[in-house]
C-alpha positions as CSV (number, residue, x, y, z in Angstrom):
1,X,17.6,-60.0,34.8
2,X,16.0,-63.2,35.5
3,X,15.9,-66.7,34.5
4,X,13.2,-69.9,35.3
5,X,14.2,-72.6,38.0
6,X,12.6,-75.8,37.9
7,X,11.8,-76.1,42.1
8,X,9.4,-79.5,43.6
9,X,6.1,-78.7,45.0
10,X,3.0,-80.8,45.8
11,X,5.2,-83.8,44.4
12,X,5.4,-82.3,40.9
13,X,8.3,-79.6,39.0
14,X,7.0,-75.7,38.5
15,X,8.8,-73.1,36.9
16,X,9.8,-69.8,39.0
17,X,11.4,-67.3,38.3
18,X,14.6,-66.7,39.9
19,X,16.2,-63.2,39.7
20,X,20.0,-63.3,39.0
21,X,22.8,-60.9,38.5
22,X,25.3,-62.0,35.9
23,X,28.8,-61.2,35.5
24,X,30.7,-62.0,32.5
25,X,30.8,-63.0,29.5
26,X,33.6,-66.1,29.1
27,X,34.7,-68.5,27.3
28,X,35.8,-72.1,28.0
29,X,37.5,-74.6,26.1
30,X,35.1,-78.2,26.5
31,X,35.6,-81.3,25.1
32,X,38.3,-79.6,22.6
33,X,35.5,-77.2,21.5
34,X,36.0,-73.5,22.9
35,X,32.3,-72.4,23.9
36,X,30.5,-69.4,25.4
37,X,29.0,-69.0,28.9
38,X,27.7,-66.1,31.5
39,X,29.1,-65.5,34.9
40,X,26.0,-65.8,37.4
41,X,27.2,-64.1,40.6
42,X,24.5,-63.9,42.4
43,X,20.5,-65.5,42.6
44,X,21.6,-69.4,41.9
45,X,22.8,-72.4,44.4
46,X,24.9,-75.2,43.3
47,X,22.8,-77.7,42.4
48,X,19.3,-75.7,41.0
49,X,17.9,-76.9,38.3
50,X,17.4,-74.1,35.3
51,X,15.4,-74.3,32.1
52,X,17.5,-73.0,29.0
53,X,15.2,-74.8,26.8
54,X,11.2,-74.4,26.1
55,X,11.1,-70.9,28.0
56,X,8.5,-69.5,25.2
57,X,6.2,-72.2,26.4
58,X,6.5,-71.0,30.6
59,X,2.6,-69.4,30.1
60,X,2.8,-68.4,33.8
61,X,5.3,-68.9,36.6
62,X,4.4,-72.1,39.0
63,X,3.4,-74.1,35.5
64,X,4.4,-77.8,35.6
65,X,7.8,-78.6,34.1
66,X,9.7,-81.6,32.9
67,X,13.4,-81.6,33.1
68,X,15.7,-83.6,30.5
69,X,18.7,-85.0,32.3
70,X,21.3,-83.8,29.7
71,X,24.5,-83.2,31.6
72,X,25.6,-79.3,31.7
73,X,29.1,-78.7,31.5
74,X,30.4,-76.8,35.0
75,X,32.8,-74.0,35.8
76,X,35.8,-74.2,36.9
77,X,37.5,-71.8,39.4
């Protein structure tokens, strides 16, 4: 399984794709609404940017991207 990164190169965002291996399947309670989410275990650091929006329009990996900056909910432990 994979899923697309936004990762900087030549001073501009580019989708790649960045294997994972998911766990998982959970669910969380946020903001008093009890939603859904996938354990990723392994292919993912803290702080990587993914695209979970537009990925029909990723053509060919290394195509320029422009991140929202929407606020994902975290994990906890």
């Amino acid at each position: 399984m994979y899923t697309y990164a936004a990762k900087a190169e030549n001073g501009m965002l580019i989708a790649q794709p960045a294997p994972i291996k998911v766990g998982e399947w959970v669910q969380q309670t946020v903001d008093g609404e009890i939603k859904n989410f996938w354990v990723v275990r392994s292919g993912l650091k803290q702080g990587d940017q993914v695209i979970i929006d537009g990925m029909a329009r990723i053509f060919f990996p290394g195509m320029p991207v422009a991140i929202a900056q929407e606020a994902a909910p975290t994990a906890t432990k």
